[in-house]
C-alpha positions in Angstrom: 28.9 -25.1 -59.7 25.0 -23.9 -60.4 24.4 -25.9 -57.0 27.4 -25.2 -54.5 25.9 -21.4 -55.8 22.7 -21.9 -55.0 23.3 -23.2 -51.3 25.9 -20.4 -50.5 23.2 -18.1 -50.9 20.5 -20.2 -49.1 23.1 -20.3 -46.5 23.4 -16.3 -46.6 19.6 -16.2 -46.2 19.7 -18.5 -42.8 22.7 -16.5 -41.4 20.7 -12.7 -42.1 18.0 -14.2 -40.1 20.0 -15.3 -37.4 21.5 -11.8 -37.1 18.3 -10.4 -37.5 16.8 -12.6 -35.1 19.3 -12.0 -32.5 18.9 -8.2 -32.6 15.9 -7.8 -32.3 15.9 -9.7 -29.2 18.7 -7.4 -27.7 16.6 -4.6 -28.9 13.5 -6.1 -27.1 15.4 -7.1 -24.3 17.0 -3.3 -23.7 13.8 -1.9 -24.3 12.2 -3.6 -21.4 15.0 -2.8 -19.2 14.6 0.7 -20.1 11.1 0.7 -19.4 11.9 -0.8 -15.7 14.0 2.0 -15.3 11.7 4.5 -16.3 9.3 3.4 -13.9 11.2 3.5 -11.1 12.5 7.0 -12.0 8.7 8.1 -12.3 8.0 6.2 -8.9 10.3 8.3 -6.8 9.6 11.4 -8.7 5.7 10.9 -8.1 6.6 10.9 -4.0 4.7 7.4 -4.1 7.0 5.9 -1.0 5.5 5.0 2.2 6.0 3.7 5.5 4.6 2.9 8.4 4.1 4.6 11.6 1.9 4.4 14.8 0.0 6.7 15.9 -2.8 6.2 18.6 -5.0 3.7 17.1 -2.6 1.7 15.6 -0.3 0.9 12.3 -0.7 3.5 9.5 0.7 3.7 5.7 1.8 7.8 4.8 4.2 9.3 2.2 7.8 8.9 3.1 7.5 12.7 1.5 4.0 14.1 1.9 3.3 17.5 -0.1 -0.1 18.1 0.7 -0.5 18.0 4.4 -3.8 19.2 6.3 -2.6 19.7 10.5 -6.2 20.2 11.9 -5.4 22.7 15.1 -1.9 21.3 14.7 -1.1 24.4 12.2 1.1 26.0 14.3 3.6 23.0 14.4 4.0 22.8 10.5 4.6 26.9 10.3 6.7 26.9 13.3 8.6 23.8 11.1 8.4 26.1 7.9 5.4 24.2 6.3 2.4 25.7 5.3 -1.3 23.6 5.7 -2.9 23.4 2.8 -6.1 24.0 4.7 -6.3 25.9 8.3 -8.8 24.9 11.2 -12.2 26.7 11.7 -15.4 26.7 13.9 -18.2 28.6 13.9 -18.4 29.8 17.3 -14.9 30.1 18.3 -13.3 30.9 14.7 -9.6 30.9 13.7 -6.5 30.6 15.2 -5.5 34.7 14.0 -2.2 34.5 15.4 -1.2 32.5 12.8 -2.3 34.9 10.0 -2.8 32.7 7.7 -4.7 34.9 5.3 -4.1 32.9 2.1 -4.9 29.5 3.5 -8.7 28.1 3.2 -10.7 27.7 5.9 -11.8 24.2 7.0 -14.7 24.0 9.3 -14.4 21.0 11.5 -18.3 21.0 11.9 -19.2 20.9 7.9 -19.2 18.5 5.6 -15.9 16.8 4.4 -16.2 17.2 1.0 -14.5 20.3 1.5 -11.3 18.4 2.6 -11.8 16.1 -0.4 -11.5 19.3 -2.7 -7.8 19.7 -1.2 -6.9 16.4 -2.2 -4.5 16.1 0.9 -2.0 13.0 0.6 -1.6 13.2 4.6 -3.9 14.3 7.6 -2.8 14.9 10.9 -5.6 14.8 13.6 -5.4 16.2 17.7 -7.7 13.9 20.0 -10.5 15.9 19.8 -11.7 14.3 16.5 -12.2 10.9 16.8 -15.9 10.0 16.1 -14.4 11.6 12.5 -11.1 9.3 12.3 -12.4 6.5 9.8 -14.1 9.2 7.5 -10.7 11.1 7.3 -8.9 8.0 6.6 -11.5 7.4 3.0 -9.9 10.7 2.1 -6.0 10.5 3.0 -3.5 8.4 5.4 -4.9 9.6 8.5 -2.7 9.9 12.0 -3.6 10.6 15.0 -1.9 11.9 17.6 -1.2 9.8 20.5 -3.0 10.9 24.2 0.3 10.8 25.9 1.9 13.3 23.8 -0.6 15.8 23.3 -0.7 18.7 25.5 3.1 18.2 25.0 4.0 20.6 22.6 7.8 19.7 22.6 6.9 16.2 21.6 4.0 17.2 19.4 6.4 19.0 17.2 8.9 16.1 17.0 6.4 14.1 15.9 4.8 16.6 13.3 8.3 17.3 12.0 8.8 13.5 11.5 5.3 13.0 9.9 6.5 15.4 7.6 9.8 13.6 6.9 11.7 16.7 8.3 12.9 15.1 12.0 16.1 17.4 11.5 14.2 20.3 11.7 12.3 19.9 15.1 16.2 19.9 16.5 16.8 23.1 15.1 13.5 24.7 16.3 13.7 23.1 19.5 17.1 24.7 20.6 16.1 28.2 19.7 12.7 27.7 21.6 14.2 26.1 24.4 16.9 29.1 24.6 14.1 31.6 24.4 12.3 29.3 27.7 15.3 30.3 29.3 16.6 33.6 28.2 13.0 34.3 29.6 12.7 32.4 32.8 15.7 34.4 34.0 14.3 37.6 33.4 10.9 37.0 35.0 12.7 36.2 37.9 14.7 39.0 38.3 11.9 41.0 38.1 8.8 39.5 39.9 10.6 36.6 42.1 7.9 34.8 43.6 5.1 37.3 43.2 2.4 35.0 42.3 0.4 35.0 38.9 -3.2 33.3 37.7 -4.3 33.3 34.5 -8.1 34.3 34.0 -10.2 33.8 30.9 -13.1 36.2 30.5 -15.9 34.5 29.7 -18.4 35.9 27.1 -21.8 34.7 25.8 -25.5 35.1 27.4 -24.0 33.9 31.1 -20.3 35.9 31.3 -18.0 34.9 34.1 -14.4 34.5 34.9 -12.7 31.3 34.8 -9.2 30.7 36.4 -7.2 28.1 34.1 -5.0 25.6 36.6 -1.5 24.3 36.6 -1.5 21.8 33.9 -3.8 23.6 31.5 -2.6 22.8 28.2 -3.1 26.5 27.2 -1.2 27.9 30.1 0.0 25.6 31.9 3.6 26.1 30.7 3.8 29.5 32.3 4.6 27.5 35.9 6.1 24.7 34.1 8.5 26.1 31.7 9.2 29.4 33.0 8.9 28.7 36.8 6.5 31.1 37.6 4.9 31.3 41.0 1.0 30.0 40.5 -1.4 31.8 42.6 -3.0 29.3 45.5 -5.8 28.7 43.8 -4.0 27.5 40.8 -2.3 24.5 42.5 -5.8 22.8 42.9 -7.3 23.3 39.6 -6.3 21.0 37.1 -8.0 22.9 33.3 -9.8 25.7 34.4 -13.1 27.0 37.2 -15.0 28.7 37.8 -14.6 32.5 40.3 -17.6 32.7 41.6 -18.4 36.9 42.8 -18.2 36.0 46.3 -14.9 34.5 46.1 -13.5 37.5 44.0 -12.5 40.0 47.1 -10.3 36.3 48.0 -8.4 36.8 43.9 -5.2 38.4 45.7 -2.8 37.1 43.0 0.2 39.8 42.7 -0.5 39.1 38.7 -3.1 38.5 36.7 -3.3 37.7 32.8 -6.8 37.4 31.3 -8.6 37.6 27.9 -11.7 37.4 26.4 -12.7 33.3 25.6 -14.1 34.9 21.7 -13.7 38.1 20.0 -11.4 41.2 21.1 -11.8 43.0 24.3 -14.0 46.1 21.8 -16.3 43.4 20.6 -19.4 44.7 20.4 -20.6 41.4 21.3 -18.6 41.0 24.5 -19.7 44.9 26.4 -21.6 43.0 29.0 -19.1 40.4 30.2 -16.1 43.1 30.0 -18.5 45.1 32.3 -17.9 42.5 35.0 -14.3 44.2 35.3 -16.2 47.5 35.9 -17.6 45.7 39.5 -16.4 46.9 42.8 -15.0 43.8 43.8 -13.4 43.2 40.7 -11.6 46.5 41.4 -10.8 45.7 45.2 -8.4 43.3 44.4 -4.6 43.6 44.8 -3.7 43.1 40.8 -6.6 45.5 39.8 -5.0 48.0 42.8 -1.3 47.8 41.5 -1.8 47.8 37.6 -0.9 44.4 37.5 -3.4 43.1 35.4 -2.6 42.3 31.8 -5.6 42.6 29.3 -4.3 40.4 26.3 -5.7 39.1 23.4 -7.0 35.5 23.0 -5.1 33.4 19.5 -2.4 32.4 21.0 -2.9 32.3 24.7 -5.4 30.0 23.6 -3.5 27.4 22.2 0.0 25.3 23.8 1.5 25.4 20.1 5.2 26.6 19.9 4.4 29.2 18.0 1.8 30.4 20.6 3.9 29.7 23.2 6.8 32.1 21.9 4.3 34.7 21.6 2.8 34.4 25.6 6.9 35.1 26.4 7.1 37.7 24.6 3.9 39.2 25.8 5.7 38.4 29.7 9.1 40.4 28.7 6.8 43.5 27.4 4.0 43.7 30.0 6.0 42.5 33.3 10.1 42.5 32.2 9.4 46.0 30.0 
C-alpha cells in the first residue's frame, strides 16, 4: 500500500508539470502574438508607410501620409490644398512670396546652408526645377521629389500632383472645380466688358539699370491671362515667348488698349525703386494710348509673380476690380 502511495503522488508530480509546462507555453505563445500586434498597431500609428512614385529623375520612396512637408516655391499649392509648409521659400534679393502671408512659417533661404532644413526635420520635400544642382543633398535629408519638366508651368497639374504627394488626391478635385468656375465666371465678364481690346503685361524693372520688360504668351507668370481667360494679347505678345525687353524707342509703338505692370522687387513707394518708377514720368511713356485712357493698372508684384492657384485667383480678382469694376 506504502508503494501504490508513493507512485500516485510521483505520478501527481509529472502531471503538475505537464500542466505547468503546457501553460506556460500558451502564455509564451500569446505573448508573442500580442507583441506582433502591437507592433503593427505602432507601425501605422508612427505614419511609417511608403510607396513609390516617379517624379523627374526617377523612382522615389515617401510617406503614404507625410506630416512634415517642405513645398520649396510650391507653397501656394499645399495652402490652396489646406496644408501649411513647415518652412516657406526665401531669397535674398527677391524675398518672399507676401501674398501668401505666411507670417508664422520660417523662412528658408534657398541660397544658405541646409542645415537649416535639417532643423525642420521634414519627412517629405517637394522641389520645382529650378533646384537641381541641390537634388541629392535634399534627398540626405528627406524623400525628395521633384517635379517633372512637363508639368511645371502647369499649375492645374502641379496641384494634382502636390495634392497626391500629400495623400490628399480627393482634394485637388474639389479645388479644381471652384477654380475652374472662377476661370469662367471671370472670362465671361472680361469679355463683356473689354471684347477684344488688347492687353500686355509689363514688369517694371528695378535695380542700377531699370527698364520695362513685356512678359509673352506662355509666361508661366502670366501667361494664363490669354490662355485661361481668353484675353486679347497685345501684337507684341504673340512673339515673345517669357519676357523682353521695351527698348525707349520702341515705346511711342506700346499702343496696347491695356496695360498691367508692377515693380520686379519691392512696392511701387520703395524707396529703393524712385528711379525706375521715374521711367513712367517720361514723355513717351505718357504718349501712349493706355497711359492716355487710364488704362494702366499699377499692381503689386506676390502674386502676379508666381502661376500658383492661389496667385492665379488673386490676378482675376485684380481683373474684375480694376477693368470689370
Amino acid at each position: 500500500m506504502a508503494m501504490r502511495k508513493i507512485g500516485n503522488i510521483r505520478w501527481l508530480i509529472v502531471l503538475l508539470i505537464i500542466i505547468v509546462s503546457l501553460t506556460g507555453c500558451n502564455g509564451e505563445k500569446e505573448t508573442l502574438t500580442n507583441d506582433e500586434d502591437n507592433k503593427q498597431i505602432s507601425t501605422k500609428e508612427e505614419g511609417n508607410d511608403t510607396r513609390k512614385v516617379k517624379d523627374a529623375f526617377g523612382e522615389v520612396e515617401i510617406p503614404v501620409k507625410p506630416k512634415r512637408v517642405a513645398g520649396i516655391y510650391l507653397e501656394d499649392y499645399m495652402l490652396a490644398l489646406g496644408v501649411e509648409p513647415i518652412v516657406q521659400w526665401y531669397h535674398p534679393s527677391w524675398g518672399k512670396q507676401e501674398y501668401l502671408g505666411l507670417t508664422d512659417v520660417p523662412l528658408f533661404d534657398i541660397t544658405g546652408s541646409l542645415e537649416a532644413m535639417l532643423e525642420k526635420k521634414p519627412d517629405l520635400i517637394i522641389l520645382p526645377g529650378a533646384m537641381d544642382e541641390s537634388y541629392q543633398l535634399y534627398s540626405k535629408i528627406a524623400p525628395t521629389y521633384r517635379v517633372p519638366d512637363e508639368v511645371l508651368g502647369d499649375a492645374e497639374e502641379t496641384l494634382k500632383i502636390v495634392a497626391d504627394l500629400l495623400g490628399i488626391p480627393e482634394k485637388a478635385t474639389s479645388v479644381l472645380t471652384d477654380y475652374k468656375q472662377k476661370i469662367a465666371d471671370t472670362k465671361v465678364k472680361l469679355e463683356e466688358v473689354i471684347g477684344r481690346e488688347t492687353v500686355a503685361v509689363v514688369r517694371l524693372d528695378v535695380g542700377d539699370k531699370p527698364e520695362l520688360r513685356l512678359f509673352g504668351l506662355n509666361n508661366a507668370y502670366t501667361g494664363m491671362i490669354y490662355k485661361d481667360l481668353g484675353l486679347e494679347p497685345f501684337k507684341w505678345v504673340k512673339n515673345i515667348k517669357a519676357h523682353d525687353v521695351i527698348s525707349q524707342e520702341k515705346i511711342p509703338e506700346f499702343t496696347a488698349d491695356h496695360i498691367i505692370i508692377f515693380p520686379s522687387n519691392g512696392t511701387w513707394d520703395s524707396e529703393s525703386n524712385e528711379k525706375a518708377v521715374a521711367l513712367l514720368d517720361d514723355p513717351l511713356w505718357k504718349g501712349i494710348p493706355a497711359v492716355k485712357n487710364g488704362h494702366v493698372y499699377q499692381l503689386e508684384r506676390s502674386h502676379w509673380q508666381s502661376g500658383a492657384i492661389t496667385a492665379n485667383s488673386m490676378k482675376m480678382e485684380d481683373l474684375l476690380n480694376l477693368i470689370v469694376k
